[in-house]
C-alpha positions in Angstrom: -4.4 -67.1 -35.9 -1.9 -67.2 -39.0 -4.3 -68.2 -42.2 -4.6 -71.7 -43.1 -1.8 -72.1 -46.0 1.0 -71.1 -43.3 0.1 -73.7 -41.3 -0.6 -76.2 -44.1 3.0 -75.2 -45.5 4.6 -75.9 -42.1 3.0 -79.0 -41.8 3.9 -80.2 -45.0 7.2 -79.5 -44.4 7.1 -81.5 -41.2 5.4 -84.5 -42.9 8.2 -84.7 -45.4 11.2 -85.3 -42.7 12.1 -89.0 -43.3 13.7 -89.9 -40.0 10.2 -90.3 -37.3 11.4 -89.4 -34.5 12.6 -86.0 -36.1 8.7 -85.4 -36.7 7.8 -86.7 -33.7 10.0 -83.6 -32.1 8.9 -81.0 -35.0 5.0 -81.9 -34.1 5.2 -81.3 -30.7 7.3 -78.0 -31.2 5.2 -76.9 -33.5 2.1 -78.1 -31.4 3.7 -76.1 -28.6 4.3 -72.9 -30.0 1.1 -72.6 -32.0 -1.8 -74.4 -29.0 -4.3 -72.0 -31.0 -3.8 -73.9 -34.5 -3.7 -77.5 -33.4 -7.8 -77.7 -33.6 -7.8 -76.1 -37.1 -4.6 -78.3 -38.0 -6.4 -81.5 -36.8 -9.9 -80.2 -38.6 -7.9 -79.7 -41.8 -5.9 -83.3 -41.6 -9.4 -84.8 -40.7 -11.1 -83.1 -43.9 -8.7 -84.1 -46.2 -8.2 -88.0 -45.0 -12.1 -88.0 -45.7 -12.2 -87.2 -49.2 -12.2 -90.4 -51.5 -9.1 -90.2 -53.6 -9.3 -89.4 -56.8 -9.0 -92.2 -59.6 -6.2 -92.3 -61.9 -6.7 -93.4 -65.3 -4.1 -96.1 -66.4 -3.5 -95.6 -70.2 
């Protein structure tokens, strides 16, 4: 398995494709070609969606 800011990169680079059903094809490539990564994809997207978001201060 590649280490985790490969596959973070790639996947941000996915996430920033504006048309959806672009992604929609890049996610399952990329979901195909790496089957070993999706869990540790999925565990990393999961982790970071539960973190609160940090506050911004309005000045």
């Amino acid at each position: 398995m590649r280490d985790l800011e490969s596959i973070e990169t790639e996947l941000m680079e996915i996430s920033a494709i504006a048309d959806d059903s672009i992604k929609l094809e890049r996610i399952i490539v990329w979901c195909a070609t790496h089957p070993d990564e999706v869990p540790v994809a999925l565990h990393q997207l999961l982790r970071r969606h539960a973190r609160p978001a940090p506050e911004t201060s309005e000045t």
